[in-house]
GUVODREN-409882 format. One line per field, with one value per residue (C-alpha): z, x, y; residue number from 1; residue in three letters. Coordinates in nm, 3 decimals. Example, Ala and Ser with C-alpha at 12.3 -4.5 7.8 and 13.67 -1.06 7.14 Angstrom:
<atoms>
zz <- (0.780 0.714);
xx <- (1.230 1.367);
yy <- (-0.450 -0.106);
num <- (1 2);
residuo <- (Ala Ser);
</atoms>
This chain:
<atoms>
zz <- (-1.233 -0.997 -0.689 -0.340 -0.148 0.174 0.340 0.574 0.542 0.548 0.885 0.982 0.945 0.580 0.290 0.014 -0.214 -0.573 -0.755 -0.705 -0.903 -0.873 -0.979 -0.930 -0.590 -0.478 -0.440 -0.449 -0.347 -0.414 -0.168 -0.230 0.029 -0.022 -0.127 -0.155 -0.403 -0.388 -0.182 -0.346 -0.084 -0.104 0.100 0.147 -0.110 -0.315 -0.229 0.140 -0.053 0.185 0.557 0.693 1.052 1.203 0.888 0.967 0.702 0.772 0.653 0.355 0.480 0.513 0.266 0.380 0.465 0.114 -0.073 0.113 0.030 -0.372 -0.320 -0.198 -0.451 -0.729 -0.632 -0.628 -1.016 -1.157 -0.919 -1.087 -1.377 -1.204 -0.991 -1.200 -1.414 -1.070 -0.977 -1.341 -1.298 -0.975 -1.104 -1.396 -1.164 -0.911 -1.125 -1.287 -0.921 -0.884 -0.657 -0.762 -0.851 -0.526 -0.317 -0.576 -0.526 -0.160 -0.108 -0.263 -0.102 0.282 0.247 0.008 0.049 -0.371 -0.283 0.023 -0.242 -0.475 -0.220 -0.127 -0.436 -0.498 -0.173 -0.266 -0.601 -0.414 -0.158 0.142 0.448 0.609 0.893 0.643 0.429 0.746 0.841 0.515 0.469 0.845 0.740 0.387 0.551 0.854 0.634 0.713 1.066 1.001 0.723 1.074 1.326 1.079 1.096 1.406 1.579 1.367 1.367 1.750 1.816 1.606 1.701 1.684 1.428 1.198 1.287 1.207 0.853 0.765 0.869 0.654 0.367 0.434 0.138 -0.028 -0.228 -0.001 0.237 -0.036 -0.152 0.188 0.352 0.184 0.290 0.699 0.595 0.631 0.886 0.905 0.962 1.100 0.820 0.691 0.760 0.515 0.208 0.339 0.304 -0.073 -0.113 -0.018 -0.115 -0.494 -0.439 -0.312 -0.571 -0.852 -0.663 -0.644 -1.037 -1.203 -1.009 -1.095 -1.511 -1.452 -1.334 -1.587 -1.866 -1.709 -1.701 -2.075 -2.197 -2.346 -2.124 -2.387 -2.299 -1.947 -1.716 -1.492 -1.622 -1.530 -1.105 -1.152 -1.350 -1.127 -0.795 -1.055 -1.074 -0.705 -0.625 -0.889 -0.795 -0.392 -0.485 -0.417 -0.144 -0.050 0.201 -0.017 -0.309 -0.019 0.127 -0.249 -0.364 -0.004 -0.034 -0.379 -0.317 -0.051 -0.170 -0.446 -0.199 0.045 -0.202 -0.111 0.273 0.349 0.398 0.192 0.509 0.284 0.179 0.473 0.636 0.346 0.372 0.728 0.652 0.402 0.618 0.922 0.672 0.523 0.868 0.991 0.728 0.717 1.118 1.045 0.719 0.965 1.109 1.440 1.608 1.702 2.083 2.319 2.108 2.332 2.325 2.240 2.517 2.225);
xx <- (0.998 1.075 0.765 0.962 0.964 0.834 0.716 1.020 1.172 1.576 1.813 2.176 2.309 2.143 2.423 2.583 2.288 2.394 2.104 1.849 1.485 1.277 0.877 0.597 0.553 0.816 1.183 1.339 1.668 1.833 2.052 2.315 2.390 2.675 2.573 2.230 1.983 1.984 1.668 1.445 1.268 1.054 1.222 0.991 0.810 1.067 0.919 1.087 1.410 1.624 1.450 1.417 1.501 1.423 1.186 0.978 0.873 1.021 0.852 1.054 1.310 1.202 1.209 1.562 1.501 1.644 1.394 1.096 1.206 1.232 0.914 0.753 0.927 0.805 0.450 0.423 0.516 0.186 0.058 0.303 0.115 -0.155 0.125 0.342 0.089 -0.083 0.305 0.333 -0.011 0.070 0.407 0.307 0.009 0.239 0.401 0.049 -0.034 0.312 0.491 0.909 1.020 1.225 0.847 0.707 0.948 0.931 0.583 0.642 0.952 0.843 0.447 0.429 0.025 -0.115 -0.450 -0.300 -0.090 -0.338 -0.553 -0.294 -0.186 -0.556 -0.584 -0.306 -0.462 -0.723 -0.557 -0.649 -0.477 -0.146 -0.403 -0.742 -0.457 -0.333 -0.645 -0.804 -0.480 -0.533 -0.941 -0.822 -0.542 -0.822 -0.826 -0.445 -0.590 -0.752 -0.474 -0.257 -0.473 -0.531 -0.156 -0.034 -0.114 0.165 0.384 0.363 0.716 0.897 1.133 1.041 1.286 1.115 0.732 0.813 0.958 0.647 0.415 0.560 0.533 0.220 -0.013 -0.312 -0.132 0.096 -0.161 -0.326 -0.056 0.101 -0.247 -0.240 0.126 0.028 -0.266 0.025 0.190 0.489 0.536 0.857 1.009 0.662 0.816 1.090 0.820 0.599 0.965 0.999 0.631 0.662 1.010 0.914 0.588 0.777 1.055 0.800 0.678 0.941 1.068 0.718 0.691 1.035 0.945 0.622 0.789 1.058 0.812 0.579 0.779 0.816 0.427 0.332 0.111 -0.201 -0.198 -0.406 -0.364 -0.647 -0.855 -0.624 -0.720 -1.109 -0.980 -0.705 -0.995 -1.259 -0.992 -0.964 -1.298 -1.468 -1.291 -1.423 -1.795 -1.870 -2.170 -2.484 -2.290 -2.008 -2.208 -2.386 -2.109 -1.941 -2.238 -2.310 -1.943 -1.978 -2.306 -2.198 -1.822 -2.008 -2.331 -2.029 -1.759 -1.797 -1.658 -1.332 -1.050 -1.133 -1.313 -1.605 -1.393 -1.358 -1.711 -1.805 -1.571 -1.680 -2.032 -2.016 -1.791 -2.045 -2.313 -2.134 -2.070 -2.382 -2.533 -2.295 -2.378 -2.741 -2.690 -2.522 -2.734 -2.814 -2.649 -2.956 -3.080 -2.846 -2.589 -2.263 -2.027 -1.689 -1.469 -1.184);
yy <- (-4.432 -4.694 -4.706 -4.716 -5.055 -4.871 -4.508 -4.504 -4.164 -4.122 -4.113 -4.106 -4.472 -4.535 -4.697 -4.473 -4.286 -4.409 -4.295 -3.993 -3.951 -3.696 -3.702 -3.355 -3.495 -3.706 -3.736 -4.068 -4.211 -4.550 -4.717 -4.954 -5.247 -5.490 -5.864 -5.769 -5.581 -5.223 -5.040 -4.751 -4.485 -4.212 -3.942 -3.646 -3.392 -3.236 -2.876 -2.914 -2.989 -2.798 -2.833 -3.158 -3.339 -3.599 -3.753 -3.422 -3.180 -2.847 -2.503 -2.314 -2.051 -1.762 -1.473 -1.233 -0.866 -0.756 -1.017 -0.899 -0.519 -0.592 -0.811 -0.441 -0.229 -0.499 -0.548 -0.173 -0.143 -0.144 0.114 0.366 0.378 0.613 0.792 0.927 1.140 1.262 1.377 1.557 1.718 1.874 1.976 2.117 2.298 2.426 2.692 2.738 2.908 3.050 2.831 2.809 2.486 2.467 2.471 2.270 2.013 2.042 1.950 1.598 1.551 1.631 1.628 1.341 1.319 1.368 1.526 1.694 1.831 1.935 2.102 2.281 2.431 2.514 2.664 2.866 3.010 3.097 3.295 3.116 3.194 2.914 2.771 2.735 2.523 2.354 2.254 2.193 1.919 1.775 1.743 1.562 1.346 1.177 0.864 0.820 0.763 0.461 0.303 0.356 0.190 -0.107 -0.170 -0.073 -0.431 -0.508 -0.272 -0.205 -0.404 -0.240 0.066 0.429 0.484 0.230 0.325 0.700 0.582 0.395 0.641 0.880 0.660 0.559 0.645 0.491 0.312 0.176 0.006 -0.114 -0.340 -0.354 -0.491 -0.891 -0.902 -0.831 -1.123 -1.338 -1.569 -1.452 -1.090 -1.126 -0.902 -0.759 -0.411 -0.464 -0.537 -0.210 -0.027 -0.121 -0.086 0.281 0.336 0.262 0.511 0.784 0.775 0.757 1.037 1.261 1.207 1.265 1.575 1.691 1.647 1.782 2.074 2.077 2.055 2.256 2.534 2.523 2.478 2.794 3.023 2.947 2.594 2.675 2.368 2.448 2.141 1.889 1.976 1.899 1.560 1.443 1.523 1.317 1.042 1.008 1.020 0.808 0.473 0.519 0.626 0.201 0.268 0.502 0.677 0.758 0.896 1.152 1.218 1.326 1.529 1.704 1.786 1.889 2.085 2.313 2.352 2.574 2.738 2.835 2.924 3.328 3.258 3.409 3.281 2.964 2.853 2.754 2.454 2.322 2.376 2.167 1.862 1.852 1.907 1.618 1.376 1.373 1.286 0.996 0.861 0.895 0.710 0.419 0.399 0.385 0.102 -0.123 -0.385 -0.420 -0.738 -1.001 -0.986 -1.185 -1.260 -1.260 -1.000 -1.037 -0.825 -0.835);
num <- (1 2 3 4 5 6 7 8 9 10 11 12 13 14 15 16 17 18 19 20 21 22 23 24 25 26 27 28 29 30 31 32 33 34 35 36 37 38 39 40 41 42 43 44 45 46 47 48 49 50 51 52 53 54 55 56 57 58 59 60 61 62 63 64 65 66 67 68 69 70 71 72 73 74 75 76 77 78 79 80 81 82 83 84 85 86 87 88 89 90 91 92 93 94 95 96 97 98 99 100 101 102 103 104 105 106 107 108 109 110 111 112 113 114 115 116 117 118 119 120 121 122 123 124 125 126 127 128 129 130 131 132 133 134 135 136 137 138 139 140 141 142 143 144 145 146 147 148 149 150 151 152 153 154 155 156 157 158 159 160 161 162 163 164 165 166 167 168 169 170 171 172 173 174 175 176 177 178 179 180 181 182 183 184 185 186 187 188 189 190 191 192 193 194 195 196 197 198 199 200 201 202 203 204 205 206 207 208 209 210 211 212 213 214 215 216 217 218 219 220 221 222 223 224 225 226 227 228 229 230 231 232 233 234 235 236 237 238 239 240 241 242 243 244 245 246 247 248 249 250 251 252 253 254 255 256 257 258 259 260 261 262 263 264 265 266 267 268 269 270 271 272 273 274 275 276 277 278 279 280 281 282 283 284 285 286 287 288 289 290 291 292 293 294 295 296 297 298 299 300);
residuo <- (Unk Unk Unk Unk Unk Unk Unk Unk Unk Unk Unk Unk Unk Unk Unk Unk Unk Unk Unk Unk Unk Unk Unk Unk Unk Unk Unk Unk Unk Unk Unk Unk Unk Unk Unk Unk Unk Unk Unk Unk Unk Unk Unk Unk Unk Unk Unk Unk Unk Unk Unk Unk Unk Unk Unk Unk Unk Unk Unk Unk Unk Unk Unk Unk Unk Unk Unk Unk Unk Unk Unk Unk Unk Unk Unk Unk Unk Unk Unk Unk Unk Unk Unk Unk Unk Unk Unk Unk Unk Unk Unk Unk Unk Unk Unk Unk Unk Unk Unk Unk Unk Unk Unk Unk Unk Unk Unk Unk Unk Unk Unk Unk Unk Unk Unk Unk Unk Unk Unk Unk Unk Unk Unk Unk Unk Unk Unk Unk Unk Unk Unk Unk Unk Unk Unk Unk Unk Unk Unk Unk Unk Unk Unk Unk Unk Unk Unk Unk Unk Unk Unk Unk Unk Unk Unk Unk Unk Unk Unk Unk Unk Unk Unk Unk Unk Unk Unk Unk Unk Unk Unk Unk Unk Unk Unk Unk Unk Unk Unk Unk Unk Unk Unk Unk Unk Unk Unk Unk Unk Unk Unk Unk Unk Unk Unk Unk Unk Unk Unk Unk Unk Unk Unk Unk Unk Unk Unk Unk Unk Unk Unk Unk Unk Unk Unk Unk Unk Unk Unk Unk Unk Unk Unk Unk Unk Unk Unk Unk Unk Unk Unk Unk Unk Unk Unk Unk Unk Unk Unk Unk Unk Unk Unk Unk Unk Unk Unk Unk Unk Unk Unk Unk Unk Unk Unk Unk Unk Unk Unk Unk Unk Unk Unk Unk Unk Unk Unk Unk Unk Unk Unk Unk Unk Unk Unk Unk Unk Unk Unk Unk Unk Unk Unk Unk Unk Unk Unk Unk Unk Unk Unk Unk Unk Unk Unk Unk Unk Unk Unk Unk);
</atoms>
């Protein structure tokens, strides 16, 4: 590999390029005068092939809507793998507590929420009444609350149309592997990669619930599926229990879910989750340290 004669970067006005090399780093071109020897020059790093003016390194171009959308749908992939046997659990489940397939199908296609879901269909078995479910889903659903106010610096340009879309896709998966992508710089099309991200989710969604209600329907009435409610509930808790706070607030929850199971109504559920939420707050207020005396406060 030839070593260039000097660092002066290419302009308008240079002679015919009759030879090109190209090194890790470096991209070299040879220039051919008339009468004299020819002239070797180290251009600029061949990554910013493609954006240069003026001898000034230009960023990459950036990423198209439809890139960033498949870039969403892709990263979402391995997330499926725990999705789609929640989605055939609660289809199978759903005709377990008498639901037709047309409601069972419903509630993924227009709630899309999994434990919202399951709730509900337990709520159901149980006999609770339409507002004890309501509320019981509204009381499940207050994390969605914070996923949204963690994203809606970003989000607050964009149109209604577009901020209604993503909050109906919004899951727990979905702002988990949306969340790196608005650590970026460029969010200019961030929107399009949290529309694949939750496109892919919602699709897995809606097909695992649809075979778990086609094969559902045909497991013999012996085979009981009750089990598979306390696992899939086990399976979302399990992973979040990372903290003092969390593991009170699970067995408070846990606790009095069973002292206050003889309420009506299936109120007894819900006392509980609230019960159990206000003690998990409460203690992660009190574990968080106090900020030293006179330290300046940020008005941000």
């Amino acid at each position: 590999m030839p070593d260039p004669v000097d660092g002066h970067s290419t302009h308008v006005g240079h002679p015919p390029i009759d030879a090109l090399w190209t090194c890790p780093d470096q991209l070299y071109l040879r220039f051919s005068y008339s009468g004299r020897a020819s002239r070797v020059e180290s251009v600029f790093p061949r990554r910013f092939v493609g954006g240069a003016q003026d001898g000034r390194r230009m960023p990459p171009e950036a990423p198209t809507p439809f890139r960033e959308f498949l870039s969403g749908a892709r990263n979402t992939l391995p997330m499926l793998l725990g999705v789609v046997p929640f989605g055939l659990f609660f289809g199978a489940l759903a005709l377990e507590v008498g639901l037709t397939p047309i409601q069972a199908q419903g509630l993924s296609l227009f709630v899309f929420a999994g434990s919202a879901q399951f709730v509900t269909v337990d709520l159901i078995r149980q006999g609770a009444a339409p507002a004890v479910i309501i509320l019981t889903i509204l009381m499940v659903n207050l994390r969605h609350a914070l996923y949204s106010a963690s994203l809606a610096p970003h989000v607050a340009r964009l149109p209604l149309r577009w901020r209604a879309v993503m909050g109906w896709l919004l899951t727990d998966e979905a702002f988990a592997v949306s969340t790196p992508r608005y650590r970026s710089t460029d969010l200019e099309r961030a929107h399009w990669y949290f529309l694949g991200t939750g496109f892919a989710l919602w699709t897995g969604w809606q097909f695992s619930t649809a075979a778990g209600i086609l094969f559902g329907a045909r497991i013999p009435e012996s085979w009981s599926l009750d089990f598979a409610l306390p696992l899939t509930f086990l399976a979302m808790l399990i992973p979040n229990l990372v903290d003092r706070p969390a593991w009170a607030a699970a067995i408070a929850g846990g606790v009095l879910s069973l002292v206050l199971r003889g309420m009506p109504y299936g109120l007894g559920l819900v006392v509980a989750v609230v019960i159990a939420v206000g003690i998990g707050v409460a203690l992660e207020m009190a574990s968080r340290p106090d900020p030293p005396a006179g330290a300046a406060h940020d008005p941000d």
